[in-house]
C-alpha positions in Angstrom: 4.0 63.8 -162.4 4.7 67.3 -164.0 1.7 68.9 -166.0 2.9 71.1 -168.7 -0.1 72.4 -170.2 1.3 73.3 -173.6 5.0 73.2 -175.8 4.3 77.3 -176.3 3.7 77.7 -172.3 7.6 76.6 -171.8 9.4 78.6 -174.2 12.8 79.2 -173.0 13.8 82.5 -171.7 16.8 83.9 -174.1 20.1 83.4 -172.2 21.0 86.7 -169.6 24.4 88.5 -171.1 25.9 90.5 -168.8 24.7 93.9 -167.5 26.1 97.0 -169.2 26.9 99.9 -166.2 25.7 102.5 -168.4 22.3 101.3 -168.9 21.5 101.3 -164.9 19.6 104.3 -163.3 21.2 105.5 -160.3 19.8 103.8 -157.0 20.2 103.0 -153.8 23.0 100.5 -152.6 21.5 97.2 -152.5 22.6 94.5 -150.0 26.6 93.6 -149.6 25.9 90.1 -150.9 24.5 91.5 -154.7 28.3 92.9 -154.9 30.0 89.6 -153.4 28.3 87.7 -155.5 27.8 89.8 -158.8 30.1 88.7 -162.0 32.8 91.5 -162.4 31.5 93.4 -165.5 29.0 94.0 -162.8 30.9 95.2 -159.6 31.8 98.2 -161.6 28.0 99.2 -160.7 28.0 98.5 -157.4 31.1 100.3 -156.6 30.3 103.2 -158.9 31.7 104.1 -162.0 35.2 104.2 -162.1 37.9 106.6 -162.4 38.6 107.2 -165.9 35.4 105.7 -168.0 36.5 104.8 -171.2 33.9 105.5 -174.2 30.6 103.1 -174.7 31.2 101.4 -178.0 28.0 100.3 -179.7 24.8 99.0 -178.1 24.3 98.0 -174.5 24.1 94.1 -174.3 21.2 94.3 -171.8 20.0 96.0 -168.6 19.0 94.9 -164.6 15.3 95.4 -164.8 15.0 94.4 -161.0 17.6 93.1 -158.4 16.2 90.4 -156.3 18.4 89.5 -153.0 21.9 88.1 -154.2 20.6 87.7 -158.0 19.0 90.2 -160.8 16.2 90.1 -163.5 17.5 91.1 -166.6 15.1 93.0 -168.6 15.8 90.5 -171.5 13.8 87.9 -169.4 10.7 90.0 -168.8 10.5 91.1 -172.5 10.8 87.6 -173.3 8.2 86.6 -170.8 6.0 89.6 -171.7 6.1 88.6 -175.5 5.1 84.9 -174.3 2.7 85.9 -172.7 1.0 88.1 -175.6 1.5 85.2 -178.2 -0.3 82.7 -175.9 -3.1 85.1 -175.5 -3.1 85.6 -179.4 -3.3 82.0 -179.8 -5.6 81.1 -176.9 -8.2 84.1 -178.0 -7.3 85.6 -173.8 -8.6 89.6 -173.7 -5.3 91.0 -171.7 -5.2 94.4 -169.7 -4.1 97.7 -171.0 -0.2 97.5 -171.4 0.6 99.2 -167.8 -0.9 96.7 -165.9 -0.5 93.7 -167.6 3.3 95.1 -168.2 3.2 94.7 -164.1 1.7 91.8 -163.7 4.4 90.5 -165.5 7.5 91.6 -164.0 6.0 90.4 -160.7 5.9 86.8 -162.0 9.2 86.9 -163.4 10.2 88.3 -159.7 8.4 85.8 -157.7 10.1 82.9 -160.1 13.5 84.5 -159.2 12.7 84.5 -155.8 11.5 80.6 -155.9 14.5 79.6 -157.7 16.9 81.4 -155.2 15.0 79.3 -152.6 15.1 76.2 -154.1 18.9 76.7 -154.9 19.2 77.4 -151.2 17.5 74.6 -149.9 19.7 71.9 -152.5 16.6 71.0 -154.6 18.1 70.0 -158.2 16.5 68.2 -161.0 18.9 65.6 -162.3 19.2 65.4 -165.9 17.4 62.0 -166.0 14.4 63.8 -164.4 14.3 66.4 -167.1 14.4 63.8 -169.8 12.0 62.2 -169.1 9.7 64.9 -168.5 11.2 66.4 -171.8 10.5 62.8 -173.5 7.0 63.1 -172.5 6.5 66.7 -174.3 7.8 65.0 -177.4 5.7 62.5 -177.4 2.0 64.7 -176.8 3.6 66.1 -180.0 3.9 62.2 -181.6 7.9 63.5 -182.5 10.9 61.2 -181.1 12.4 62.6 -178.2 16.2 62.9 -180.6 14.2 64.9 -182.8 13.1 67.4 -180.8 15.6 70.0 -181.0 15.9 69.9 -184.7 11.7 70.9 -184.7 12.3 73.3 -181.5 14.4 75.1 -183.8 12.5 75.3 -187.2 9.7 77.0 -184.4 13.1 79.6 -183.7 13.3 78.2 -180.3 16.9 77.6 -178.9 16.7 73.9 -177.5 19.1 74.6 -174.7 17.0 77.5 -174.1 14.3 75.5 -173.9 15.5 72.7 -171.8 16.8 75.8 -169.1 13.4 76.7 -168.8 11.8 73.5 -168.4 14.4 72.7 -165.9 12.9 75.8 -164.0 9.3 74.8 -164.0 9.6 71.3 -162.7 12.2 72.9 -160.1 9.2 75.6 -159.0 6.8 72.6 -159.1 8.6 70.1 -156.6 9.8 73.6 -154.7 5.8 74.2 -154.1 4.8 70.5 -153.4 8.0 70.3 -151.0 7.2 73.9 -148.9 3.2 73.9 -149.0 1.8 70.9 -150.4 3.4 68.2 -147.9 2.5 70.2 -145.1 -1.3 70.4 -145.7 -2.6 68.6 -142.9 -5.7 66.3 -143.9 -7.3 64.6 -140.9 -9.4 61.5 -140.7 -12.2 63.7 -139.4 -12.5 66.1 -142.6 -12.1 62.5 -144.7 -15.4 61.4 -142.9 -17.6 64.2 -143.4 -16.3 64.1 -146.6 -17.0 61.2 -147.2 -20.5 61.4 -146.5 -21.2 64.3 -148.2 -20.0 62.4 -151.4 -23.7 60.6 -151.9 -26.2 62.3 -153.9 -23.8 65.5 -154.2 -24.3 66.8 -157.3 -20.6 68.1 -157.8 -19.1 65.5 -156.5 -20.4 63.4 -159.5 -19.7 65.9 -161.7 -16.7 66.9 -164.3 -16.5 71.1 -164.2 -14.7 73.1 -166.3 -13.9 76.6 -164.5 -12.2 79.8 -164.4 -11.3 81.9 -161.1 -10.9 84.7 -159.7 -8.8 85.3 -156.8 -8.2 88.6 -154.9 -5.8 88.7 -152.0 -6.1 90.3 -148.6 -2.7 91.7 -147.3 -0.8 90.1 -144.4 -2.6 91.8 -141.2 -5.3 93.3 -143.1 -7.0 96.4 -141.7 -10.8 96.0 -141.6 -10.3 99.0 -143.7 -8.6 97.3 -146.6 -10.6 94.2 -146.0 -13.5 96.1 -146.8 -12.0 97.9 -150.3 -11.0 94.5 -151.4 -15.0 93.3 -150.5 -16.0 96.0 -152.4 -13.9 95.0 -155.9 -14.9 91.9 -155.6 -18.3 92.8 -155.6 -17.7 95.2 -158.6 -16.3 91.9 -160.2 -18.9 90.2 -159.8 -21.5 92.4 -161.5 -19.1 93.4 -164.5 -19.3 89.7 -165.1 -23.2 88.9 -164.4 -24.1 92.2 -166.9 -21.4 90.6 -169.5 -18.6 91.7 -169.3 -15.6 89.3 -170.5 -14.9 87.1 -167.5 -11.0 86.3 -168.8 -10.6 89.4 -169.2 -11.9 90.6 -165.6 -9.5 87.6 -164.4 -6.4 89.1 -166.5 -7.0 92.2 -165.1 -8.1 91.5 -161.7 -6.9 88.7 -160.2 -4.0 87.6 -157.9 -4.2 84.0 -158.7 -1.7 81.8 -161.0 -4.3 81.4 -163.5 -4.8 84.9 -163.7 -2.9 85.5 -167.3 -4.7 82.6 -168.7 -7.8 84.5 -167.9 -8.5 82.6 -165.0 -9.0 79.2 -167.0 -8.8 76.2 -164.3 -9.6 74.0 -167.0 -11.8 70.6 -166.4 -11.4 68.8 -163.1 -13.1 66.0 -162.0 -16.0 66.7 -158.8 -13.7 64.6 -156.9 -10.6 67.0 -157.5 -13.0 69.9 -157.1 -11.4 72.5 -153.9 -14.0 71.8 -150.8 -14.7 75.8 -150.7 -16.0 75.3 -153.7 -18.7 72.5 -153.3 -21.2 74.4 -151.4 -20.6 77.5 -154.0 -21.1 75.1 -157.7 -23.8 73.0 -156.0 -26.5 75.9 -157.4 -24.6 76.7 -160.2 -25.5 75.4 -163.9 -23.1 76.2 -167.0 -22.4 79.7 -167.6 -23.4 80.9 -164.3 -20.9 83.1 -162.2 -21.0 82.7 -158.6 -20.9 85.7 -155.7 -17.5 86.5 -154.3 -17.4 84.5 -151.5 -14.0 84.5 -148.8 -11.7 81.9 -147.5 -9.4 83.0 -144.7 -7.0 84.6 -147.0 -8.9 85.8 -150.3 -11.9 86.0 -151.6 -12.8 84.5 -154.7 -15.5 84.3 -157.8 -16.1 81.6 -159.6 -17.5 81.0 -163.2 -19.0 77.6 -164.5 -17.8 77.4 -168.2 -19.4 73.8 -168.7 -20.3 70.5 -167.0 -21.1 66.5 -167.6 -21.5 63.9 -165.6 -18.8 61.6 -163.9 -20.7 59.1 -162.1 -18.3 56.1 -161.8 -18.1 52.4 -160.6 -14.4 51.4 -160.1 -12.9 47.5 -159.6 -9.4 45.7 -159.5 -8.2 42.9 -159.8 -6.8 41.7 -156.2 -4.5 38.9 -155.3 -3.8 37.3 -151.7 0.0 36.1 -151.2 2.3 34.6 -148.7 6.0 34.5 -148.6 9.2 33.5 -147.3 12.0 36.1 -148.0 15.4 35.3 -147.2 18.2 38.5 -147.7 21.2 38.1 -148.4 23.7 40.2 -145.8 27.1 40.7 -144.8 26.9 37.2 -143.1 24.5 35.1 -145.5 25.9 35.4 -148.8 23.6 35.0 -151.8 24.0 31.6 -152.3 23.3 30.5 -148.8 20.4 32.8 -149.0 19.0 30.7 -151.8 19.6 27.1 -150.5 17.8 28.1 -147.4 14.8 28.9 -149.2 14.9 26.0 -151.5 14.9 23.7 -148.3 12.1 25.3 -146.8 10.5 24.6 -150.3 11.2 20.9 -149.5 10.1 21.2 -146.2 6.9 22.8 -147.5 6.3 20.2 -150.0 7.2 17.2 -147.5 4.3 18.6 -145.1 5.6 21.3 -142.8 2.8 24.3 -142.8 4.2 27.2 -144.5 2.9 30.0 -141.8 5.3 28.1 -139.2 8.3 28.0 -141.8 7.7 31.9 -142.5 7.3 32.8 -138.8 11.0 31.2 -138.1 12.9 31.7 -141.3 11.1 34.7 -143.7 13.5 38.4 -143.2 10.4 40.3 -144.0 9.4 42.0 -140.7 5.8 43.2 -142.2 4.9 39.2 -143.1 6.8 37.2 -141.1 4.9 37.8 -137.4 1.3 36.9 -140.1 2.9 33.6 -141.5 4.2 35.5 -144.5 0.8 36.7 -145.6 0.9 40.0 -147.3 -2.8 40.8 -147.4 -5.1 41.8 -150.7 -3.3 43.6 -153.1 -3.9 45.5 -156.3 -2.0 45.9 -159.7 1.5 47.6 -159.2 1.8 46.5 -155.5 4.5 44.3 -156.3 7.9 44.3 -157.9 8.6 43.3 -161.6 9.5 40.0 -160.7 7.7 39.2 -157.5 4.6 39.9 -159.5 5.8 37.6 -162.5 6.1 34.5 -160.6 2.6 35.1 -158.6 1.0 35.4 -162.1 2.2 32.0 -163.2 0.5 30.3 -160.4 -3.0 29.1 -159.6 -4.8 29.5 -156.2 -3.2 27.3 -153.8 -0.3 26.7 -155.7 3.3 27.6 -154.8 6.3 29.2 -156.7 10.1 27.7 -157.1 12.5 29.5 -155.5 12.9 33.2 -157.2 15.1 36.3 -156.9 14.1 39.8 -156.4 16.2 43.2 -155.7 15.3 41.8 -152.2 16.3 38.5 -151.9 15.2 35.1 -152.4 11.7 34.0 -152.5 8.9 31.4 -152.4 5.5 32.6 -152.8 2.0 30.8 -152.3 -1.3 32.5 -154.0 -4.0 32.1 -151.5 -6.7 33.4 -153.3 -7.9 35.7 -155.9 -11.2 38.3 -156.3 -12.3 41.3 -158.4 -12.8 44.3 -155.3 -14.9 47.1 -155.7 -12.3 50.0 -154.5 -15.2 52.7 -155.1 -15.1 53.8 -151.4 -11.6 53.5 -151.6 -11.4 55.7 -154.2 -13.8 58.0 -152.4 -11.6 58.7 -149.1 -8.5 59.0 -151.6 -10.9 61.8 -153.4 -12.0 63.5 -150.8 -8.2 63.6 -149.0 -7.1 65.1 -152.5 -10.2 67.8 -152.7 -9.5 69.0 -149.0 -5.4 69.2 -149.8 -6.5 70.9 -153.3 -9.0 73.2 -151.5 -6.1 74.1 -148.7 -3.8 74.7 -151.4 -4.6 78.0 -153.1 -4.6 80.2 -149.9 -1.6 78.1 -148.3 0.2 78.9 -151.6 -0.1 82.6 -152.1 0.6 82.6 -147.8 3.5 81.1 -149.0 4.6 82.9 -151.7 3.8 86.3 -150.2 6.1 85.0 -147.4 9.1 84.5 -149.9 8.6 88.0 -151.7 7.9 89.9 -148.2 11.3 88.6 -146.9 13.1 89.5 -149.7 15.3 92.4 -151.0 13.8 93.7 -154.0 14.5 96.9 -155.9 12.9 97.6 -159.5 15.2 99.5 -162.1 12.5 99.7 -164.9 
């Protein structure tokens, strides 16, 4: 799943033209592959102006306002982002940072998106076009408008649909990019489930729905004690700004190294179950409105504020349904009739008195039943496919199916019993794996990130 927070937050960038040599400062070289692969209105740059220049004639299409490895960010794309950026804080009521800094803060993003986008293109992650309609669809339809009528109201907003449908491409590509490089390899282990897990009782947070904003400040890579100290020190500054009353988006927007950070830190509601584990012991104290004391992680140190909170206690069944089967899969030496015929005789076989278990053990082609006498254990809504799960709802305890087709095969299917199952402590160890990923994630992710941009060739024309 994709979360797009808002139509405005994914207006497109305007499409790049191409660079015009006169607009570019004089620089250093940058890196043979920038000339290889620049178009070639460009090369004239890298090589140097020519021999004979012939006169500029009218305006300059556009300028490089940074070159980023092999590719460039045209100053078109931060002005656009900039100007995004101010609208949605105009909207949103956000307090932003004088114009130097917050003019900063946003050519770094727009850098740091180029930089994920060259990575992703490296590693072969696309997003098919299927992909992006449907997460396109699903914009369309938070805004109750058809997904065919979209680009008809994109544009009475005087936004450019393929524009639009560029950018979007770009944020679910940064999206699975991050989940692909950081989030699969958080490690959770069953240990950190278990005390967790116990935790979970009685803990205030943990039945709890927040709604928070954050503030993150990085330490460098290799950190002296020195700069560790400085960094301390801010934060502590931070922290009493806020706690005499000073506007804590705006300490966010003007402080803070983390994503949220031009949305004035706003994290939004999450349930206590979703809540980052370095932040349990921290909000256990806390009641609405308070600000926590920086406190570090082994990256950052952070400050929290408590904008509101309600209760989430919670009680959670399903439905559950016991089955057994015999699957027989059509190959390159059974063809699909033969498949079925076998299955309809061990129907017959069934039905004449033969135990089912014994039938499954010697004919069934599933290797996870077969060895259990078909028996596929409890299982909950959406365990099975479309039409497995049709014919098991048409029967009654005890009762067995005709023969059926699924995308695997042929089947026969017996429902041995039926109960409602309280997953609550299910739900519990699937919480508490998600909080210790989610709590991993914010220092593994700027690791990450300050990874990418470290290794990269990066030199600012603006």
């Amino acid at each position: 799943m994709f979360k797009i927070n808002s139509l405005c937050a994914i207006v497109a960038l305007l499409a790049a033209p191409l660079v015009a040599a006169q607009d570019l400062p004089e620089t250093d070289d940058p890196p043979a592959e920038a000339v290889a692969d620049a178009p070639p209105e460009a090369v004239s740059f890298f090589a140097g102006p020519p021999a004979e220049e012939a006169e500029p004639v009218g305006e300059p299409l556009d300028s490089v306002a940074a070159i980023v490895n092999e590719g460039i960010v045209l100053k078109s794309e931060y002005l656009e982002t900039l100007e995004l950026i101010v609208m949605q804080a105009e909207q949103e009521g956000w307090p932003l940072p004088p114009d130097d800094i917050l003019e900063e803060q946003v050519l770094e993003r727009v850098i740091l998106n180029e930089i994920q986008l060259q990575r992703a293109e490296m590693i072969g992650l696309q997003v098919s076009d299927q992909m992006l309609n449907q997460v396109i669809a699903k914009v369309a339809a938070r805004r109750g408008i058809a997904f065919e009528d979209l680009p008809v109201v994109l544009s009475r907003e005087g936004i450019d649909y393929q524009n639009f449908r560029r950018q979007m491409r770009d944020d679910i590509t940064l999206e699975q990019l991050r989940h692909i490089e950081v989030e699969q390899k958080i490690n959770v282990s069953p240990r950190e489930i278990e005390n967790c897990v116990a935790d979970v009782e009685d803990n205030v947070v943990v039945n709890s729905d927040y709604n928070l904003s954050h503030i993150l400040l990085s330490f460098p890579e290799a950190a002296s004690a020195t700069q560790i100290n400085d960094i301390v020190g801010i934060a502590q500054d931070i922290y009493e700004r806020a706690t005499d009353g000073a506007d804590f988006r705006e300490l966010a927007v003007r402080f803070s190294d983390g994503p949220s950070a031009l949305q004035g830190g706003a994290l939004g509601w999450m349930q206590g179950e979703q809540v980052p584990t370095v932040f349990i012991e921290i909000l256990a104290p806390l009641s609405a409105g308070d600000v926590s004391e920086p406190f570090r992680t082994a990256s950052s140190i952070h400050i929290v504020k408590v904008n509101a909170m309600r209760s989430a206690v919670e009680h959670s069944e399903e439905d559950q349904i016991n089955v057994r089967h015999i699957l027989v899969m059509p190959n390159e030496i059974i063809d699909d009739q033969t498949a079925r015929q076998r299955v309809v005789d061990a129907h017959e076989r069934i039905v004449a008195g033969e135990e089912f278990a014994d039938l499954a053990k010697l004919l069934s082609d599933d290797p996870g039943s077969a060895n259990d006498g078909g028996e596929l254990g409890w299982a909950g809504p959406g365990t099975f496919v479309t039409e497995f799960q049709a014919a098991v709802d048409l029967l009654e305890t005890g009762e067995m199916s005709e023969p059926f087709r699924s995308p695997f095969g042929w089947h026969i299917v017996e429902v041995l019993g039926r109960r409602v199952y309280d997953t609550t402590e299910d739900l519990k160890e699937q919480n508490c794996a998600a909080r210790i990923r989610n709590g991993k994630l914010g220092d593994e992710t700027q690791l990450w990130m300050r990874r990418l941009r470290d290794e990269a060739y990066i030199d600012i024309r603006m």
